[in-house]
BATI-405939 format. One record per residue: x, y, z of N, C-alpha, C in turn. Coordinates in nm, 3 decimals, m for minus. Layout:
BEGIN
NODE  X  Y  Z  X  Y  Z  X  Y  Z
...
end
This chain:
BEGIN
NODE  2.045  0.360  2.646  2.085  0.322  2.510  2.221  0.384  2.477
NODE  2.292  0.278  2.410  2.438  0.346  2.356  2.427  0.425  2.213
NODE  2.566  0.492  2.282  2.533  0.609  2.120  2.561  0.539  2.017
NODE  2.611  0.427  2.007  2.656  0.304  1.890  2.515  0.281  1.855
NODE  2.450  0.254  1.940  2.307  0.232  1.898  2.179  0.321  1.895
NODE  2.247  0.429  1.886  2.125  0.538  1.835  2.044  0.524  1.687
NODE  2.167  0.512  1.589  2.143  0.538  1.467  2.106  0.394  1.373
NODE  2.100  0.293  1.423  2.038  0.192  1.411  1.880  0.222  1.455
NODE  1.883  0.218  1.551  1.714  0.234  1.639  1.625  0.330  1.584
NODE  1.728  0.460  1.491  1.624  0.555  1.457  1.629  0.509  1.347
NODE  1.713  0.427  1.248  1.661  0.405  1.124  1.528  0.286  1.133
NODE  1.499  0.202  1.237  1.432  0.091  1.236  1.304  0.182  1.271
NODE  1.285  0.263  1.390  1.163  0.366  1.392  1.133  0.414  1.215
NODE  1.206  0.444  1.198  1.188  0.535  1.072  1.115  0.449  0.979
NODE  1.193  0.311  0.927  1.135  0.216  0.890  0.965  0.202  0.900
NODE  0.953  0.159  1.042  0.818  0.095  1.062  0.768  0.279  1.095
NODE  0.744  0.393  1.064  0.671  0.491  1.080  0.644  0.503  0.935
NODE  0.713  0.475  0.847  0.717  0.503  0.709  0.592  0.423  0.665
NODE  0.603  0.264  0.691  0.548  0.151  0.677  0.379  0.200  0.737
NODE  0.376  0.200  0.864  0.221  0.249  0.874  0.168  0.352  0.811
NODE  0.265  0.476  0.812  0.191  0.596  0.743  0.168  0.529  0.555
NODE  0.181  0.455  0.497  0.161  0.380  0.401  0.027  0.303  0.438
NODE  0.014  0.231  0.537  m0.097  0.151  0.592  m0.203  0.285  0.569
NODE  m0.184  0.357  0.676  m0.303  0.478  0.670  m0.331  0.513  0.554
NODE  m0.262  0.547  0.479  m0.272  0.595  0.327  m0.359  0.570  0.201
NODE  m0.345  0.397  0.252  m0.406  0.310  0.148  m0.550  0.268  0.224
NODE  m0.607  0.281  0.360  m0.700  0.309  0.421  m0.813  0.401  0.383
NODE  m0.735  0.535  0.379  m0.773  0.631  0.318  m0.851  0.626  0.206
NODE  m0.696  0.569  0.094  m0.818  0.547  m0.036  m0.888  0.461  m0.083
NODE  m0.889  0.366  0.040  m1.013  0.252  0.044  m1.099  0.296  0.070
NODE  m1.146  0.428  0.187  m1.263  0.498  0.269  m1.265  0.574  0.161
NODE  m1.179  0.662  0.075  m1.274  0.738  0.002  m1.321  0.732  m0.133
NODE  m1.251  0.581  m0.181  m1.317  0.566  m0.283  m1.450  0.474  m0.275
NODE  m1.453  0.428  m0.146  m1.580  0.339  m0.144  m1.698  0.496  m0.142
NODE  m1.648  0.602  m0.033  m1.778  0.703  m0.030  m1.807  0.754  m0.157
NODE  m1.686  0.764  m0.248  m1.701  0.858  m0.352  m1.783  0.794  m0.458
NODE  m1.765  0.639  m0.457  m1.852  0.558  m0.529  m2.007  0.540  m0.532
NODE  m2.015  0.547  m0.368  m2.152  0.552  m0.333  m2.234  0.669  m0.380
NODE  m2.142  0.798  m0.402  m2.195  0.940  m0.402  m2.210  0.947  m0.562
NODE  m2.138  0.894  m0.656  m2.151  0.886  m0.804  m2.287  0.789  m0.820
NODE  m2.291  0.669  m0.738  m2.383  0.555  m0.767  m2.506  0.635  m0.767
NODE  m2.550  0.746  m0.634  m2.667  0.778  m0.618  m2.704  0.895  m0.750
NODE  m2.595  0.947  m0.752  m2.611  1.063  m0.862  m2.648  1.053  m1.011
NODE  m2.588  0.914  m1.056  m2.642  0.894  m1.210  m2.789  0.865  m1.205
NODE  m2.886  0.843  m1.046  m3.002  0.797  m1.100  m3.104  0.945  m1.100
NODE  m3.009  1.063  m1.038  m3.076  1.176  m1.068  m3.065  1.259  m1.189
NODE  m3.150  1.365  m1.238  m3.100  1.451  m1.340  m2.983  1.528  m1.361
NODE  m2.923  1.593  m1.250  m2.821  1.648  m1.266  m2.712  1.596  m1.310
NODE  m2.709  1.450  m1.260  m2.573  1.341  m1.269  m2.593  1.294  m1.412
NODE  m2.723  1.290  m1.492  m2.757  1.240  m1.639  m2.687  1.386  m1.726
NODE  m2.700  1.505  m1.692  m2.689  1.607  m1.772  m2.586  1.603  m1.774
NODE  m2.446  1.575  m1.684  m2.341  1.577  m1.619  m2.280  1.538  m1.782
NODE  m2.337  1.411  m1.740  m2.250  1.272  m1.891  m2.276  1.305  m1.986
NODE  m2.428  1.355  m2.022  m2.440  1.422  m2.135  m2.361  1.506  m2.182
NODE  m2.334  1.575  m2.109  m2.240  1.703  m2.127  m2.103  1.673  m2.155
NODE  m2.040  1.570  m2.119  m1.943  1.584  m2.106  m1.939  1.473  m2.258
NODE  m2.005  1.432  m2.279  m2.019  1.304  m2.389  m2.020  1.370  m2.529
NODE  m2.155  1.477  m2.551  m2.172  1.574  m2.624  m2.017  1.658  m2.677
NODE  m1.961  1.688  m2.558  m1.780  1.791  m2.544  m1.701  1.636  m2.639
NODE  m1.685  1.574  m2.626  m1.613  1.486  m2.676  m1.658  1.403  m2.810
NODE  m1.756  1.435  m2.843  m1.792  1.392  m3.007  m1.929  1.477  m3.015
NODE  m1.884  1.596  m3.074  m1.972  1.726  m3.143  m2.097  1.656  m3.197
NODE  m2.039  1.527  m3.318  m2.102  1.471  m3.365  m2.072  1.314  m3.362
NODE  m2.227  1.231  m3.359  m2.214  1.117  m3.274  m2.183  1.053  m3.370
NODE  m2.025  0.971  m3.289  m1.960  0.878  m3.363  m1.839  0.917  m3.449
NODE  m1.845  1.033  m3.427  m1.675  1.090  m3.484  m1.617  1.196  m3.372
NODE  m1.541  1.140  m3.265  m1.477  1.214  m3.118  m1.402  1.329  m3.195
NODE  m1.358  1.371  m3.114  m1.279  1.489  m3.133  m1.123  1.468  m3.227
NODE  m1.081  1.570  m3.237  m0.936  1.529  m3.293  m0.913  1.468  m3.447
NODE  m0.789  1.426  m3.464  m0.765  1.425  m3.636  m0.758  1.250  m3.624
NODE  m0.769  1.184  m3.739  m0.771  1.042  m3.731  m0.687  0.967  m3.661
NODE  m0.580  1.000  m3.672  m0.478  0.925  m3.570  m0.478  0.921  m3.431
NODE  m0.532  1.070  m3.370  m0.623  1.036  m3.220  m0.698  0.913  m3.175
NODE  m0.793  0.951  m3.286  m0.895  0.785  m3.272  m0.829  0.642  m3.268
NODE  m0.739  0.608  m3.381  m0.652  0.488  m3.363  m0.573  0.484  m3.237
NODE  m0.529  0.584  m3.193  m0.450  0.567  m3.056  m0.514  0.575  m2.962
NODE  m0.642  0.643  m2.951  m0.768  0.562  m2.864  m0.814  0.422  m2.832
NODE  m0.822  0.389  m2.937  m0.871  0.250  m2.990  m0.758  0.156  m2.923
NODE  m0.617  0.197  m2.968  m0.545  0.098  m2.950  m0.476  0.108  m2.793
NODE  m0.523  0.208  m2.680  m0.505  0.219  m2.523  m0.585  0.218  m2.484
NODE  m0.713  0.181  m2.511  m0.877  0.126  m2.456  m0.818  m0.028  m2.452
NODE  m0.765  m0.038  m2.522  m0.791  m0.213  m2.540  m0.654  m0.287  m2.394
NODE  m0.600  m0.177  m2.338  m0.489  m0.172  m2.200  m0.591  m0.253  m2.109
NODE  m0.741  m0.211  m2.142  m0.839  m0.201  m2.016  m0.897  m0.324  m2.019
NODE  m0.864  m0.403  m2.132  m0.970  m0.559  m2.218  m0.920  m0.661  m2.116
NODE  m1.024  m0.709  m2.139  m1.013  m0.862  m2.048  m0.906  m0.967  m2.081
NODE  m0.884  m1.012  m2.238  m0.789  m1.038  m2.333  m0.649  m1.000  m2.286
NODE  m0.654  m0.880  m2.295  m0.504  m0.801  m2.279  m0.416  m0.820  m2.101
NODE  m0.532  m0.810  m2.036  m0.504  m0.777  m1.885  m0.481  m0.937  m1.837
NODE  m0.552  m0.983  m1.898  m0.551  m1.132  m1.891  m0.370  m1.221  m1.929
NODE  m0.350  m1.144  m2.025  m0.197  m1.190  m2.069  m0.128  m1.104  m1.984
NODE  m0.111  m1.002  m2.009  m0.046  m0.912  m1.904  m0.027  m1.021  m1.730
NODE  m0.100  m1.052  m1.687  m0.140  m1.090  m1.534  m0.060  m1.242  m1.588
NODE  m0.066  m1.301  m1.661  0.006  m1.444  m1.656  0.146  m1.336  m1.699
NODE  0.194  m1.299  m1.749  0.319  m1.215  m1.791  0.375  m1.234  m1.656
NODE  0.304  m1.127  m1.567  0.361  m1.072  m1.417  0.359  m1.203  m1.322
NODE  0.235  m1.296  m1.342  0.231  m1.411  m1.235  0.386  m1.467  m1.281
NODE  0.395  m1.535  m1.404  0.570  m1.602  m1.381  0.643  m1.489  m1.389
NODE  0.706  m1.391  m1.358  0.799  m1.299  m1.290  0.787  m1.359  m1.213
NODE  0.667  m1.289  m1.081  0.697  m1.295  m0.964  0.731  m1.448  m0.922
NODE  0.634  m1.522  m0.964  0.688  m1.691  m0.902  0.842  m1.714  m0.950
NODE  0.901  m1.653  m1.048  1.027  m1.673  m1.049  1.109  m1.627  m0.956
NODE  1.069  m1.510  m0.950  1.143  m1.423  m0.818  1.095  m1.460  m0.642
NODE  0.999  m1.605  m0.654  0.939  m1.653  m0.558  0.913  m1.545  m0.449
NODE  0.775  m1.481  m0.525  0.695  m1.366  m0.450  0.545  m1.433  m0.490
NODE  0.575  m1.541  m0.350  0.425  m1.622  m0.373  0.312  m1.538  m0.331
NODE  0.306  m1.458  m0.256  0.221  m1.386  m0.178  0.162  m1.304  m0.295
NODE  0.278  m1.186  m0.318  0.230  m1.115  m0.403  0.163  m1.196  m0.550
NODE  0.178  m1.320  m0.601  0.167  m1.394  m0.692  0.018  m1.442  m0.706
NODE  m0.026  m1.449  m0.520  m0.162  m1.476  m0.526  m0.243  m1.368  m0.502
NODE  m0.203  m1.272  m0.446  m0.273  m1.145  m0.429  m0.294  m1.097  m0.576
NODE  m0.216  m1.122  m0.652  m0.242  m1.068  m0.792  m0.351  m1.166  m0.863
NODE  m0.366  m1.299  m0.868  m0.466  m1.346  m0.864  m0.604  m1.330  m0.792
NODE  m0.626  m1.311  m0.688  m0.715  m1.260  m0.639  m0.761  m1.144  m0.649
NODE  m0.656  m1.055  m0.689  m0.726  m0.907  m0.727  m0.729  m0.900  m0.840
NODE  m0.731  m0.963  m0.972  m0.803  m0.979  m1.080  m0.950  m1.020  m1.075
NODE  m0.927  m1.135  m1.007  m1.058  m1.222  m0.989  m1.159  m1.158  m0.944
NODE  m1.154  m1.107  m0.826  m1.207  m1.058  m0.746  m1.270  m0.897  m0.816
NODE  m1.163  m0.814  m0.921  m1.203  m0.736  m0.969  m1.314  m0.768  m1.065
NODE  m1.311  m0.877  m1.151  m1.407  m0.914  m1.244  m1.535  m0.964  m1.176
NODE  m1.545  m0.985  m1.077  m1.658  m1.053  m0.977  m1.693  m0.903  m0.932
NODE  m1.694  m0.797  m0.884  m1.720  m0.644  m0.845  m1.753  m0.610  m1.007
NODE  m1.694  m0.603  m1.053  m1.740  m0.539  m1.155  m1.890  m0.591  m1.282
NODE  m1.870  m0.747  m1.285  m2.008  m0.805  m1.319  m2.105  m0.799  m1.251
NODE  m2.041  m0.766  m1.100  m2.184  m0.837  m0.989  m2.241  m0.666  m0.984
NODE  m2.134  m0.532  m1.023  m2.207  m0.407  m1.020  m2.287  m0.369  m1.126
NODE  m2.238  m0.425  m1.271  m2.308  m0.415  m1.352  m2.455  m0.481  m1.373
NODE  m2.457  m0.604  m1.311  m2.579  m0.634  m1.298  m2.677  m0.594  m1.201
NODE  m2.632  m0.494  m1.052  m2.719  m0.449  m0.952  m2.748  m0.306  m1.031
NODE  m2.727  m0.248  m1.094  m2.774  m0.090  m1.137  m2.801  m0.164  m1.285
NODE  m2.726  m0.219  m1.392  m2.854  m0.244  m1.509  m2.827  m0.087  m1.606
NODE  m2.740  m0.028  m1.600  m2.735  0.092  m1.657  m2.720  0.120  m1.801
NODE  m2.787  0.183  m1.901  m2.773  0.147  m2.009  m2.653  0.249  m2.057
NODE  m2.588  0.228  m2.182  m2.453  0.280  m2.230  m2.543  0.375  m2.295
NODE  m2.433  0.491  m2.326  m2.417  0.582  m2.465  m2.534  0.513  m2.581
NODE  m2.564  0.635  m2.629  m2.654  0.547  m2.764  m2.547  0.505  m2.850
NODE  m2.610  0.337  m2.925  m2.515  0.318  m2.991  m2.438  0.434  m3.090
NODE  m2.531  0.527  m3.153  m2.474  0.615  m3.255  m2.330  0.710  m3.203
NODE  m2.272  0.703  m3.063  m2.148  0.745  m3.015  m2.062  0.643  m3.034
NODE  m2.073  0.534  m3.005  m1.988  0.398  m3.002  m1.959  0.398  m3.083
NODE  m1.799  0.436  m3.088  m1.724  0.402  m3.177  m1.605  0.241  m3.159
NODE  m1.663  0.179  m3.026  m1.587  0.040  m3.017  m1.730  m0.032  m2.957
NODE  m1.662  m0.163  m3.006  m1.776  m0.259  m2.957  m1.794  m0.255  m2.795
NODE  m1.914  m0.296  m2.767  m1.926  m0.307  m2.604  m2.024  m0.391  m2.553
NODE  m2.029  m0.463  m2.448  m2.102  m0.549  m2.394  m2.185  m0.503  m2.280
NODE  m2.270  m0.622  m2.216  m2.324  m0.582  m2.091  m2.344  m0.446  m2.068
NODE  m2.411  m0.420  m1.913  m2.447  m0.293  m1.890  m2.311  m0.203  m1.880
NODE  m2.350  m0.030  m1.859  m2.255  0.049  m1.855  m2.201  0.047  m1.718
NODE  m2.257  0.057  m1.592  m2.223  0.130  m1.491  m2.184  0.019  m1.396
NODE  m2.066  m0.005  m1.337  m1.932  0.101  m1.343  m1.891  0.051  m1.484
NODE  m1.754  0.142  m1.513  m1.689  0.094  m1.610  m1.610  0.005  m1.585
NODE  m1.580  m0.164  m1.626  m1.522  m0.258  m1.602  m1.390  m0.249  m1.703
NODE  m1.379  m0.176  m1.773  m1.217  m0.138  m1.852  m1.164  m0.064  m1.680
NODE  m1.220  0.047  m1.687  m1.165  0.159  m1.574  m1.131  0.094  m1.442
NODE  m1.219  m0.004  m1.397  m1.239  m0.061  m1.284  m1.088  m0.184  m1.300
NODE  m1.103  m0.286  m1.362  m1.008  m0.362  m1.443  m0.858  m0.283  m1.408
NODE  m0.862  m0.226  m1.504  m0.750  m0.144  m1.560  m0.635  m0.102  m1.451
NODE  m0.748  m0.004  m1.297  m0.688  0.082  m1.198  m0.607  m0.089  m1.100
NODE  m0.703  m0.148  m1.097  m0.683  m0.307  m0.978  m0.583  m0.343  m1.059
NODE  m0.543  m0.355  m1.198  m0.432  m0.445  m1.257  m0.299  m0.347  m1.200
NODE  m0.303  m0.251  m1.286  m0.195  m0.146  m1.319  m0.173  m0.084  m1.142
NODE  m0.233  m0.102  m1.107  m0.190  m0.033  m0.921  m0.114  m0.121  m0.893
NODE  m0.205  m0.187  m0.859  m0.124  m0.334  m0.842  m0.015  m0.389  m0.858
NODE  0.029  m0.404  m0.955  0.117  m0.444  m1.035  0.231  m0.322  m0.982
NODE  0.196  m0.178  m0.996  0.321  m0.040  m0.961  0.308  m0.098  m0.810
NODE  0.265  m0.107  m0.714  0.310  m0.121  m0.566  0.360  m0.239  m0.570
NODE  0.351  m0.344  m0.619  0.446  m0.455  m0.566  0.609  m0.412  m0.664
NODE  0.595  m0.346  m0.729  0.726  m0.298  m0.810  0.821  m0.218  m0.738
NODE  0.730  m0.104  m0.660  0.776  m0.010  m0.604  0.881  m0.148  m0.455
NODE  0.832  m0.190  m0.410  0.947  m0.262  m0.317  1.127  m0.305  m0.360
NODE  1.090  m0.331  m0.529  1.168  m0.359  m0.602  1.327  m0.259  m0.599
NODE  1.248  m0.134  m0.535  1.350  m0.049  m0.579  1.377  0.064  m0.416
NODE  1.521  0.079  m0.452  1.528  0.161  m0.282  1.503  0.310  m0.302
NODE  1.507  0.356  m0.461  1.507  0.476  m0.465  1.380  0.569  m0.456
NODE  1.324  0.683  m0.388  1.183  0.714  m0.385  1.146  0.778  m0.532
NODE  1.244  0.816  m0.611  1.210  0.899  m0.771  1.158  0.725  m0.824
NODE  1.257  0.624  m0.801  1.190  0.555  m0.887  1.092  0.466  m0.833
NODE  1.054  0.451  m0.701  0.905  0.426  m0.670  0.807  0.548  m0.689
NODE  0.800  0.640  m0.734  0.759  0.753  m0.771  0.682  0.716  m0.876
NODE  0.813  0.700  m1.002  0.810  0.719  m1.151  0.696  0.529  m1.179
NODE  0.735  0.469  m1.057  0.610  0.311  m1.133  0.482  0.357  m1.083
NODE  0.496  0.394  m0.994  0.352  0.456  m0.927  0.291  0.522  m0.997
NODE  0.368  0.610  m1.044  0.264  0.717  m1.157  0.290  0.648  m1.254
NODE  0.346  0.576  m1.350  0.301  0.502  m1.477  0.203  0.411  m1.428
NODE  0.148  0.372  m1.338  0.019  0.248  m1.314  m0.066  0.384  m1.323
NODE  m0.060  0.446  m1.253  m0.171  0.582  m1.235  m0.222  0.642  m1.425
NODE  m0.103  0.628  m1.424  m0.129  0.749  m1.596  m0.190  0.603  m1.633
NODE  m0.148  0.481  m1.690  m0.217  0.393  m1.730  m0.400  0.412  m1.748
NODE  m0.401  0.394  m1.602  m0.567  0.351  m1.567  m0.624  0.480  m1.563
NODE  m0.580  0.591  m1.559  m0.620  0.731  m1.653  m0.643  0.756  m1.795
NODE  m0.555  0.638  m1.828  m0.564  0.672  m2.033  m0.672  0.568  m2.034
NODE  m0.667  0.478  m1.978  m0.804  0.385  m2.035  m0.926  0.422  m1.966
NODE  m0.938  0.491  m1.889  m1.069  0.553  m1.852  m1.123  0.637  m1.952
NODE  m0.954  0.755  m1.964  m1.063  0.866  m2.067  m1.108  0.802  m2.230
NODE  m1.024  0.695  m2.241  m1.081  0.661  m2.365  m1.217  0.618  m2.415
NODE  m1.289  0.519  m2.292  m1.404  0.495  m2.283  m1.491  0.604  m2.273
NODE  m1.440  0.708  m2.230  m1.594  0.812  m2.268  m1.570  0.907  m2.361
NODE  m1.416  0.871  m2.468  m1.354  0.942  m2.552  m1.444  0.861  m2.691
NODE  m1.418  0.718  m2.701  m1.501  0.637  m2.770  m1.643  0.620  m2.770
NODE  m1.717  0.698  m2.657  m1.854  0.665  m2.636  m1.913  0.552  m2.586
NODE  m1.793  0.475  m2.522  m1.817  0.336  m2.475  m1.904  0.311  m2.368
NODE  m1.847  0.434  m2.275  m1.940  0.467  m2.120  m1.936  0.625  m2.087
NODE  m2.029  0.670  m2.055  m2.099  0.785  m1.923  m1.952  0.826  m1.862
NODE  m1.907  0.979  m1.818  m1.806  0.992  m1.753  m1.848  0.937  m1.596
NODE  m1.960  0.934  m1.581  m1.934  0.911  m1.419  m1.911  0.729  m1.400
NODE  m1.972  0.660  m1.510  m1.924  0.543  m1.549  m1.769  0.501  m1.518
NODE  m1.675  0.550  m1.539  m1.537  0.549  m1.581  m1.494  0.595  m1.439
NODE  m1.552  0.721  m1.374  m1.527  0.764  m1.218  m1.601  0.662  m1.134
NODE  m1.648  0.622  m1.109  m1.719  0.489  m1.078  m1.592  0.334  m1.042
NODE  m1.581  0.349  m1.200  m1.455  0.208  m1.194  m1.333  0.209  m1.122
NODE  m1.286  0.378  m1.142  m1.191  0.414  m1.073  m1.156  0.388  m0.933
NODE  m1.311  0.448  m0.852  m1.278  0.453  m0.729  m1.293  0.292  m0.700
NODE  m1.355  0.215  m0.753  m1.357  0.088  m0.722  m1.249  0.022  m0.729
NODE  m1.178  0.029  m0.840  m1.048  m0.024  m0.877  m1.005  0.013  m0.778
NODE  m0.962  0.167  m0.760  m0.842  0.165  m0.619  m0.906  0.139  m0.511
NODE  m1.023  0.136  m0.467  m1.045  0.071  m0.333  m1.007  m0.016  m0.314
NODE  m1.035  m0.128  m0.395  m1.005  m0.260  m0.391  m0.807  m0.301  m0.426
NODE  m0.773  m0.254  m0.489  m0.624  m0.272  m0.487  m0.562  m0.188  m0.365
NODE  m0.603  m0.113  m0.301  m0.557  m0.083  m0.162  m0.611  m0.172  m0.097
NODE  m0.719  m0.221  m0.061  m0.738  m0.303  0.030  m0.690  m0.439  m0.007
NODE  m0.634  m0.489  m0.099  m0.570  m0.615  m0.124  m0.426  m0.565  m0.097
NODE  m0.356  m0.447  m0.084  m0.225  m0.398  m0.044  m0.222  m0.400  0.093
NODE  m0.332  m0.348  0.199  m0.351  m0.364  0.314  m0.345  m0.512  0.341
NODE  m0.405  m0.610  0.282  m0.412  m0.755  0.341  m0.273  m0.753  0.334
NODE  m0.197  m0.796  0.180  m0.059  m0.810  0.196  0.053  m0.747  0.299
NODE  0.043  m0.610  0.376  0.062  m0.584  0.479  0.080  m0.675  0.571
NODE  m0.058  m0.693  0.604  m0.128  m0.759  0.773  m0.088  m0.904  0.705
NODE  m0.079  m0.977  0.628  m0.020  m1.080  0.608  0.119  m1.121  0.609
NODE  0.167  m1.058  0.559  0.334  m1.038  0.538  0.432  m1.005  0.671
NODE  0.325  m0.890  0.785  0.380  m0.885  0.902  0.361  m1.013  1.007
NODE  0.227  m1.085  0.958  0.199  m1.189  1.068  0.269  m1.314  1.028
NODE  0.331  m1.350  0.893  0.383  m1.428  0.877  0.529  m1.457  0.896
NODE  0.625  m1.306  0.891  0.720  m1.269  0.872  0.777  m1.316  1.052
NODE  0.648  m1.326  1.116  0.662  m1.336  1.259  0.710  m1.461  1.274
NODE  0.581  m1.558  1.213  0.606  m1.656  1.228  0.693  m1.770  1.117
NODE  0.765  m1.705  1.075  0.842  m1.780  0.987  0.758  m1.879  0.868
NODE  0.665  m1.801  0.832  0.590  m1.931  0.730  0.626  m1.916  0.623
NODE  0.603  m1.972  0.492  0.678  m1.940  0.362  0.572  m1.920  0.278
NODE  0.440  m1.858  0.268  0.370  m1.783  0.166  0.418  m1.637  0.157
NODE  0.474  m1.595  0.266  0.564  m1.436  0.219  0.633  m1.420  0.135
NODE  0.655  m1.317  0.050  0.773  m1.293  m0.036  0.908  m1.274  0.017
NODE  0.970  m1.398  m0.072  1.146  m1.381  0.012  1.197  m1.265  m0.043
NODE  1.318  m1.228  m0.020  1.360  m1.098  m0.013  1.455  m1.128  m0.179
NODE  1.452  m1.037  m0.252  1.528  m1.014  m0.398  1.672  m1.083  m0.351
NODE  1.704  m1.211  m0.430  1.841  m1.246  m0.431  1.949  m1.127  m0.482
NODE  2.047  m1.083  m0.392  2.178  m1.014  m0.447  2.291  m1.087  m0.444
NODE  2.402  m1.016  m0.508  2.535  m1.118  m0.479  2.604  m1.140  m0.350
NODE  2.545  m1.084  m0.280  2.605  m1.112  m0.161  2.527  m1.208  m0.122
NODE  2.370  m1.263  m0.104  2.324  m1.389  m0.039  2.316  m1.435  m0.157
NODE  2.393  m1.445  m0.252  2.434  m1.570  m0.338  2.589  m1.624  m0.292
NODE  2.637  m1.530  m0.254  2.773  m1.553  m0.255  2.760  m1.646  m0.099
NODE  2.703  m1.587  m0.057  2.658  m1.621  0.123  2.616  m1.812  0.094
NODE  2.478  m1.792  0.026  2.438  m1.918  0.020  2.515  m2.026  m0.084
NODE  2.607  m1.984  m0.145  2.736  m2.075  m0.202  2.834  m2.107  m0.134
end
C-alpha cells in the first residue's frame, strides 16, 4: 500500500469500526432491555415488587391525589405526560414522516411507521397478557384507560423520541451535536415516564417496564435499518435513504 493511500484506508476502517461498534451497542440494549423486562414482568407479581410501587407511589403523593410540589408542578406534569399521548405522538410522527419524505429518507420514513405501529401493537398486546390493575383511582390525578402494565405513554414515548434522535443524529457530522439529540430523545421519554407515576397514572415498575420495551424495540428497528441500508446500498435499490442534498451535488447535478 502507498503512503498516498494510508490515510484514506484508515479513515474508511475507522468508518466501518465506528459503524459496527454502534451495531453492538444497540444489540446490547435490545438484550438488556428485553432481560430487564422479563425480570420487572416477574417481580410485580411478587410482594416485594408490589411494596416497591407502593413505596415509591406513597413518596410521590403523601396524600392521594395531590403529588408533591406547589401547583404549577402539577400543570407542568400534566402538560409533559401528554408528550407520551397517542393524539400528540400521533401528530408529531406525521410532522417527522413529511420531513423525512421531503428529504427522501424513504427507509427511515417507513421504519418510523413501523415503529409506531408496531409499538402500539407491544404495548396493547402487553397490556392485555398481564391484565394489571392501575393505582387506585383516588391517586389519579389524569384520566387513564385499559390495564396498567407496561406503561404505554413510557413505552410510546422511548420508540417515538429514540427514534426520531438516531435518525437525526446522521443529520449532523459533529459528535457534541449527535450527543445533544440523543440526550434530548432520552430526557424526553424520562419526563414522560416520571410523570405517570408522578400523576398516579401507573406503578413505577409500570413506567420501567415501557422503557425497556420502548428501547428494545427502537434499537432493534435501528439494527434492521442497518442490515437494510448496507444490503441495499450494495445493491443499488432505492428504498435507502439518499444522502442530504449540499451545494455542491446541487451544483454537480445542475
Amino acid at each position: 500500500m502507498k503512503s498516498s493511500d494510508a490515510v484514506p484506508f484508515l479513515r474508511r476502517a475507522l468508518t466501518v469500526a465506528r459503524a459496527e461498534f454502534a451495531a453492538l451497542g444497540a444489540l446490547a440494549v435490545v438484550t438488556l432491555g428485553i432481560m430487564t423486562f422479563i425480570e420487572i414482568a416477574d417481580d410485580v407479581t411478587e410482594a416485594d415488587g408490589q411494596a416497591f410501587d407502593q413505596r415509591v407511589l406513597y413518596w410521590m403523593q403523601p396524600a392521594a391525589g395531590q403529588p408533591r410540589g406547589p401547583w404549577w408542578l402539577h400543570e407542568a406534569a400534566a402538560d409533559i405526560t401528554s408528550l407520551g399521548g397517542i393524539a400528540v405522538l400521533t401528530l408529531f410522527a406525521f410532522v417527522a414522516l413529511g420531513m423525512l419524505l421531503i428529504l427522501r429518507k424513504r427507509l427511515s420514513a417507513v421504519l418510523l411507521v413501523v415503529g409506531l405501529a408496531g409499538g402500539v401493537g407491544l404495548s396493547e398486546g402487553l397490556k392485555a397478557l398481564f391484565e394489571r390493575e392501575r393505582p387506585p383511582a383516588a391517586f389519579q390525578a389524569v384520566e387513564t384507560l385499559n390495564a396498567s402494565f407496561p406503561s404505554g405513554h413510557a413505552l410510546l414515548s422511548t420508540v417515538f423520541y429514540l427514534t426520531v434522535a438516531v435518525m437525526m443524529t446522521r443529520a449532523f457530522p459533529k459528535r457534541r451535536l449527535k450527543a445533544y439529540v440523543l440526550g434530548v430523545g432520552i430526557v424526553f421519554a424520562l419526563m414522560v415516564g416520571l410523570t405517570r407515576v408522578y400523576l398516579g397514572a401507573h406503578w413505577a415498575s409500570d413506567v420501567m417496564a415501557g422503557w425497556c420495551v420502548g428501547a428494545a424495540w427502537a434499537m432493534a428497528l435501528w439494527l434492521v435499518s442497518y442490515a437494510v441500508e448496507r444490503r441495499q446500498k450494495r445493491h443499488h435499490a432505492h428504498l435507502v435513504d439518499d444522502p442530504p442534498v449540499t451545494s455542491e451535488t446541487a451544483l454537480a447535478e445542475g
